[in-house]
C-alpha positions in Angstrom: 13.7 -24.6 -18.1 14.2 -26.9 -14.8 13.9 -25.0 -11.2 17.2 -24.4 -10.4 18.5 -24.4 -7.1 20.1 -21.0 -6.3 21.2 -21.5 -2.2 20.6 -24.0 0.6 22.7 -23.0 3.6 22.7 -23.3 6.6 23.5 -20.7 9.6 24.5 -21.5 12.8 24.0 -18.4 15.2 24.9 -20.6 18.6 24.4 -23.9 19.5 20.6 -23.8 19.8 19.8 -21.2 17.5 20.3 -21.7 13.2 18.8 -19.9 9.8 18.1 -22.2 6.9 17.9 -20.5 3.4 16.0 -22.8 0.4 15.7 -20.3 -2.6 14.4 -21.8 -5.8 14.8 -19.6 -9.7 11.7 -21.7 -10.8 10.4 -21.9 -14.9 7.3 -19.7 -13.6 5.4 -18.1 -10.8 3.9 -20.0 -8.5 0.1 -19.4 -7.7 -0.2 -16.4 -5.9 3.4 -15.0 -6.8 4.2 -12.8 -9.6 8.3 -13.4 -9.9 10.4 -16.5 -10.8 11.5 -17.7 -7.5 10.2 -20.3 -4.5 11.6 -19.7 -1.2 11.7 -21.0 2.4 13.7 -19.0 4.9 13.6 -20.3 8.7 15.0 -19.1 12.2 15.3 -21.6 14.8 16.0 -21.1 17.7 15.3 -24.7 20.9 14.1 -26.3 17.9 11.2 -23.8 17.5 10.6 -22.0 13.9 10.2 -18.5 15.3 10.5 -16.8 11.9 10.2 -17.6 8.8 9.5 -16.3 5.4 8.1 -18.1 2.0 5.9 -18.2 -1.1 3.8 -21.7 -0.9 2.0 -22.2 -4.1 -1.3 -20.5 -3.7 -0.9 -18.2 -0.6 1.9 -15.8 -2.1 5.0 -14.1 -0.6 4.5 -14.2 3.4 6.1 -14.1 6.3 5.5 -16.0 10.2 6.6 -14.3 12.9 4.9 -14.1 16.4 2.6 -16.3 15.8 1.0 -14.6 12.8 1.4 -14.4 9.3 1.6 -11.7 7.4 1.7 -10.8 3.7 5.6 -10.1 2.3 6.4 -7.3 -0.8 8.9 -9.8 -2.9 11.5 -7.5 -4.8 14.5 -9.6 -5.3 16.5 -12.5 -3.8 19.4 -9.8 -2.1 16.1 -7.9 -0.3 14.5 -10.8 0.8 18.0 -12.3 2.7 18.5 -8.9 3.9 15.1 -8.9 5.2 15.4 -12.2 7.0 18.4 -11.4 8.2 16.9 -8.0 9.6 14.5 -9.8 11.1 16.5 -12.2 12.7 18.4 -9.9 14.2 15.4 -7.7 15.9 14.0 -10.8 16.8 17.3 -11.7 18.8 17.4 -8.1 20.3 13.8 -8.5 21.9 14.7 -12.2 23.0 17.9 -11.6 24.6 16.8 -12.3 28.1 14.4 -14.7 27.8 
């Protein structure tokens, strides 16, 4: 089996602010991954990634916010969008004013 392409969208939340989802079903796991899927979900927002969730061969499921990374529990595809999009939306909430 071929990776197969599963969504690439983009988002647009305003004029400087967008999501881009890349989610890959791939033939199998990627180092440091245990599932069948390779993912880059990004928030940007003045043409700064300020969150942003993926599985890069070798460091596993994680997730950049804040500055830091952080290790992320893969379950499916749905959770992880719903996640993201979770995410976005706190992040939004505590940036409102700036």
């Amino acid at each position: 089996m071929k990776a197969v392409q599963l969504v690439h969208t983009r988002i647009a939340y305003s004029e400087t602010a967008f999501a881009e989802l890349v989610l890959w079903r791939v033939p199998k796991p990627l180092a440091g991954s245990s599932h069948e899927f390779k993912y880059r979900l990004a928030y940007v927002v003045d043409e700064v990634c300020v969150l942003r969730y993926d599985n890069e061969g070798g460091k596993g499921d994680h997730r950049h916010a804040g500055g830091k990374e952080r290790a992320y529990a893969f379950t499916s595809p749905e959770k992880l969008i719903a996640d993201f999009q979770r995410d976005i939306e706190r992040w939004n909430h505590e940036n409102r004013d700036a």
